[in-house]
C-alpha positions in Angstrom: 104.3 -129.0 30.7 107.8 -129.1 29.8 110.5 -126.0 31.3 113.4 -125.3 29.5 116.4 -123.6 31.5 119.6 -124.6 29.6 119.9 -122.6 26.7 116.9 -120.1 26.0 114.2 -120.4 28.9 110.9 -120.9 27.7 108.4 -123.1 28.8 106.0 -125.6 26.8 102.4 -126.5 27.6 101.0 -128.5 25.2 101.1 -126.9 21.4 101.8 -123.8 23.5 105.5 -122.2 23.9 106.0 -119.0 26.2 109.1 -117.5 25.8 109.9 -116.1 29.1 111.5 -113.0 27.8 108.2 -111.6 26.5 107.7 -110.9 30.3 107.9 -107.0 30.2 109.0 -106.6 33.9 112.7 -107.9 34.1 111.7 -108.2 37.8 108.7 -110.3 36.9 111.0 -112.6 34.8 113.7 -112.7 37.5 111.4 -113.9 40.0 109.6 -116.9 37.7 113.4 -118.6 36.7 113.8 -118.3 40.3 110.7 -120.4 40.5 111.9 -122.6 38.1 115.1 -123.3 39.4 114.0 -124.3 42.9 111.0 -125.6 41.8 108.8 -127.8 43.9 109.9 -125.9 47.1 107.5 -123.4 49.1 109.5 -120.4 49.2 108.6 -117.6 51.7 107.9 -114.2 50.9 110.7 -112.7 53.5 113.2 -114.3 51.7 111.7 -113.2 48.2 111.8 -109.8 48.9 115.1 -109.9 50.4 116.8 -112.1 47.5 115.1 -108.9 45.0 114.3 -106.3 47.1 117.1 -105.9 49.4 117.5 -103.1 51.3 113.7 -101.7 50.5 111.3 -101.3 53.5 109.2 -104.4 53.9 105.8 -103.2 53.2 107.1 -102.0 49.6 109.4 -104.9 49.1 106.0 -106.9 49.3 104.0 -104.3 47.4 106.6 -104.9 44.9 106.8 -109.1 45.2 103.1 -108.7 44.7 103.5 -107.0 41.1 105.8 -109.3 40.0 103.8 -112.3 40.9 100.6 -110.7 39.0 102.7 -110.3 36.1 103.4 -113.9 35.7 100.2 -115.2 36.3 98.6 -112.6 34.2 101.2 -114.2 31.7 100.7 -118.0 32.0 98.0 -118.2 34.1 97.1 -117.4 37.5 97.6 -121.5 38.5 101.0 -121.3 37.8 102.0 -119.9 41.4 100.0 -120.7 44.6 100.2 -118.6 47.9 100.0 -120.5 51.2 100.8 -119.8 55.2 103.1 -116.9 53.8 104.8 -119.0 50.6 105.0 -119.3 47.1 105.0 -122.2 45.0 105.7 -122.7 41.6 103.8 -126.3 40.1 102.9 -127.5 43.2 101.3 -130.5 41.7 104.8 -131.0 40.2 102.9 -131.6 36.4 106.1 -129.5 35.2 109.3 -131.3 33.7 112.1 -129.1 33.9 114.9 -130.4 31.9 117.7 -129.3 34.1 116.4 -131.4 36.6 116.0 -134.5 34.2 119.5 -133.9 33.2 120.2 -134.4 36.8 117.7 -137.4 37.5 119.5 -139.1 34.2 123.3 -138.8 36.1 121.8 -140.0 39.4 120.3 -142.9 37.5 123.8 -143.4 35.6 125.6 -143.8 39.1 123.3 -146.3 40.1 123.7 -148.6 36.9 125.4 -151.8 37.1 125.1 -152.4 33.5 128.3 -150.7 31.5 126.5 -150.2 28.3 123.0 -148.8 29.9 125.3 -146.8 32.3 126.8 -145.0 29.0 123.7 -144.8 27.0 121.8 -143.1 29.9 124.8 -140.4 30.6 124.5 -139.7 26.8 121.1 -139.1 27.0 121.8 -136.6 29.9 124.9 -134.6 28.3 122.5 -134.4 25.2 120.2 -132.5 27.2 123.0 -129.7 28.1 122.3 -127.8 25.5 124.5 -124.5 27.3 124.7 -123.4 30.3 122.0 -122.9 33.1 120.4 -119.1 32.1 123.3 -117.8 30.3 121.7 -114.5 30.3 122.0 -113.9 33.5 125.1 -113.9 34.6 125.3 -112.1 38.1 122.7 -113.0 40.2 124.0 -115.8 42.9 121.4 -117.6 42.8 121.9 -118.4 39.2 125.4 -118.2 39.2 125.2 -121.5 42.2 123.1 -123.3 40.0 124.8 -122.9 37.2 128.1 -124.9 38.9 125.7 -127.1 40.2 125.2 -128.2 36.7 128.0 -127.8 35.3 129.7 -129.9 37.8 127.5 -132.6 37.2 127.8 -132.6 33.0 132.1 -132.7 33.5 131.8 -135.7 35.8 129.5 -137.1 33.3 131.4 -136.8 30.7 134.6 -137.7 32.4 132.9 -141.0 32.8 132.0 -141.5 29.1 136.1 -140.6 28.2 137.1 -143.1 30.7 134.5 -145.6 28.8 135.2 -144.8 25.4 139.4 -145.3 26.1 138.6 -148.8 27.4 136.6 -149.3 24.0 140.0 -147.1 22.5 137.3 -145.3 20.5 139.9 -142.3 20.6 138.1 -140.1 18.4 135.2 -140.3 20.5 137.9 -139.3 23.4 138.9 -136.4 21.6 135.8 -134.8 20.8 134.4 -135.6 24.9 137.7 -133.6 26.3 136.9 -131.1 24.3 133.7 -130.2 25.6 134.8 -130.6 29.0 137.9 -128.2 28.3 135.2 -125.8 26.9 133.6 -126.1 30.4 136.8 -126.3 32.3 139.7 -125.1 30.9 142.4 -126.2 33.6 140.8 -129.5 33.7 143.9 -132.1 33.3 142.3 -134.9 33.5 140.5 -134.0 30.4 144.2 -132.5 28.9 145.6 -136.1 29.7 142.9 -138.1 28.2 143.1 -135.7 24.9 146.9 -135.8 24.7 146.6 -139.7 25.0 143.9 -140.0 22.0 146.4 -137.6 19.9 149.0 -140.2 20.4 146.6 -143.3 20.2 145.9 -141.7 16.2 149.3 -140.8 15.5 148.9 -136.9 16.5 151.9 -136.4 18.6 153.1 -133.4 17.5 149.2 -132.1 17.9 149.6 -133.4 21.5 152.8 -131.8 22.5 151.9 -128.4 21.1 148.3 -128.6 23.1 150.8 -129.1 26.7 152.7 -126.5 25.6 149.6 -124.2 25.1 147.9 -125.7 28.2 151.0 -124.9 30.4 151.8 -121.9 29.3 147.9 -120.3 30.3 148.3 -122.3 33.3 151.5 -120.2 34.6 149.8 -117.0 33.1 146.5 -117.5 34.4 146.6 -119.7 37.3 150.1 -118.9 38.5 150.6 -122.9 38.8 152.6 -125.3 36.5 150.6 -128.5 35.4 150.9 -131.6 37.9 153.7 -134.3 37.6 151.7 -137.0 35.9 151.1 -134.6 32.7 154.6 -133.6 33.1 155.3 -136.9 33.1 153.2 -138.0 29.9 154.7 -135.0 28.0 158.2 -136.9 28.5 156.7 -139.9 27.9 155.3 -138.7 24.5 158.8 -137.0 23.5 160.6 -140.0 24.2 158.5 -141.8 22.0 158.4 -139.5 19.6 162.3 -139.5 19.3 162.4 -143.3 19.0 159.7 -143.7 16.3 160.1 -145.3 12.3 158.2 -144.6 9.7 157.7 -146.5 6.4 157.5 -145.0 3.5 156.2 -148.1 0.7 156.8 -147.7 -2.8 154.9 -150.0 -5.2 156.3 -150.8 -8.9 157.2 -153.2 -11.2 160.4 -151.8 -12.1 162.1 -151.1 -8.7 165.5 -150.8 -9.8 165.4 -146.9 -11.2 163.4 -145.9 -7.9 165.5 -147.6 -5.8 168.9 -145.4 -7.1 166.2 -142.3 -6.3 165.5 -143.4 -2.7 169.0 -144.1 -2.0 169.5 -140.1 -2.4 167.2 -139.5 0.4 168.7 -141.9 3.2 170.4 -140.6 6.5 172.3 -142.6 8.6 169.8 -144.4 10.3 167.6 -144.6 7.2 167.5 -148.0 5.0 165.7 -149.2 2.3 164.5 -152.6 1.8 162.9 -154.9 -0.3 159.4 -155.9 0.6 158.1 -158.2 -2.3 159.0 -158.7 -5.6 156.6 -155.3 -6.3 157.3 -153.1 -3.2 159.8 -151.4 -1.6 160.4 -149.8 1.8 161.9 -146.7 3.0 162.2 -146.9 6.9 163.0 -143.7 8.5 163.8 -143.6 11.6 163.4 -140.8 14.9 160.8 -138.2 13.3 157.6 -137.8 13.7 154.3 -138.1 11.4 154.8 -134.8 9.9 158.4 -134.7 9.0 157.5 -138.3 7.8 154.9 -137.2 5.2 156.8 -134.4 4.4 159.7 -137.2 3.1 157.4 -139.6 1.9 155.6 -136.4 -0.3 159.5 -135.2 -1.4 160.2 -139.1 -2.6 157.0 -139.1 -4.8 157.9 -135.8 -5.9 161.5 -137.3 -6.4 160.1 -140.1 -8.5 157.9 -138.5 -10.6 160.8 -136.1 -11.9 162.5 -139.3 -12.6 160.2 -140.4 -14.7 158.9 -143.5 -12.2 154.8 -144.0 -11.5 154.3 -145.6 -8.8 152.4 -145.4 -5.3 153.4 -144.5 -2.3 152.2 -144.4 1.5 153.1 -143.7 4.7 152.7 -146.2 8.0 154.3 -146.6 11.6 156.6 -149.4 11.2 156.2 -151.9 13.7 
């Protein structure tokens, strides 16, 4: 039997799936994901009726408990729940799989892995599993609401660990797309803001970078009340600074180089140059922008070109 509590709850036996919702009484269906998510343990009925039925006299908090519980077994069976010295249990031959607890079992087993690649191929295996948050439906009970942090918790410090492993690989893409999620699940997270700006930067996206700080600090101090700490302060400096100081090529390839080479000479600055490259390419270096302004030129020179009458081919690189 497989339980499913991330996502829709439902639960799998076999070629059989009950969805949980088709429980009538919203009590009823309460009290089962309650089950569920402390599953294994032998709860006792005080603390049932208090956690649903607070404030009702006993006898008809238990009358009530009683209901509920008929309604689930009359639902999956009356095995599912067993009564003993004043306690319920749900799969107290623990035959069920729940997969919030194998997400958890998977990031306890990824701790304890000495092996890098196993390590990341096991906490993949977990995140996969996360398919949303513990119960979404039910957003205001505290018992939910507890162990939905729980988990939570767990899947940004797994995936924190999988950005750390993917930037010493400097698969940056992969970096992107893993701060993402965890900035979906934590927006103030700046470890996850650092290791996106980085990745920006790593793939040429410093503008992108500097323009997510600005967003990020800004719902910070509007939010939080707080400014960002001084190592992304820091790397927001750093990434200005090195957007200031950066040169661009823009290559032309032709035979004839002579004609395109009067058409460049209209675009220099005072920093700009162009050079020769080989006997069929030429370069125009521009210096202190950044990748867009650098496309934009490198689109104006083609444009340039064309009007003049010259075919050629252009593209756009980092010089280094």
């Amino acid at each position: 039997m497989r339980v499913f509590i991330f996502d829709q709850p439902r639960i799998e036996d076999g070629q059989v799936v009950h969805d949980i919702t088709e429980i009538k009484s919203r009590k009823a269906r309460q009290l089962l994901l309650y089950f569920i998510i402390f599953h294994e343990r032998r709860i006792p009925t005080e603390l049932l009726c208090e956690t649903f039925w607070p404030g009702l006299e006993e006898r008809y908090a238990r009358s009530c408990l009683q209901t509920a519980v008929s309604s689930i077994r009359r639902f999956f069976g009356k095995d599912i729940l067993t009564y003993s010295d004043g306690t319920y249990c749900f799969d107290k031959d623990n035959k069920a799989i729940v997969d919030a607890e194998e997400f958890e079992r998977l990031i306890k087993s990824a701790k304890s892995c000495q092996d890098e690649k196993d390590k990341v191929q096991i906490l993949i295996q977990a995140v996969e599993l996360y398919k949303d948050d513990v119960l979404p439906e039910y957003c205001y009970q505290d018992w939910v609401v507890q162990a939905r942090e729980h988990y939570k918790d767990l899947l940004i410090s797994a995936l924190l660990e999988l950005i750390s492993s993917n930037e010493r690989c400097e698969h940056f893409t992969e970096v992107i797309d893993l701060s993402k999620r965890v900035l979906e699940q934590d927006s103030f997270n700046e470890s996850a803001c650092c290791s996106y700006m980085k990745a920006l930067t790593k793939l040429g996206q410093e503008a992108e970078a500097l323009c997510f700080y600005q967003s990020f600090s800004r719902r910070m101090e509007r939010e939080l009340e707080i400014f960002p700490s001084q190592q992304l302060k820091d790397l927001r400096d750093q990434l200005s600074t090195h957007r200031k100081r950066m040169t661009w090529i823009v290559t032309i390839e032709k035979n004839q180089l002579s004609k395109a080479m009067q058409i460049l000479k209209s675009f220099l600055r005072g920093d700009d140059e162009v050079r020769i490259l080989s006997g069929q390419k030429i370069g125009l270096f521009v210096e202190n922008v950044d990748r867009d302004v650098a496309e934009s030129i490198r689109k104006r020179v083609e444009e340039a070109l064309d009007r003049g009458s010259v075919q050629v081919k252009t593209s756009l690189r980092l010089a280094r």
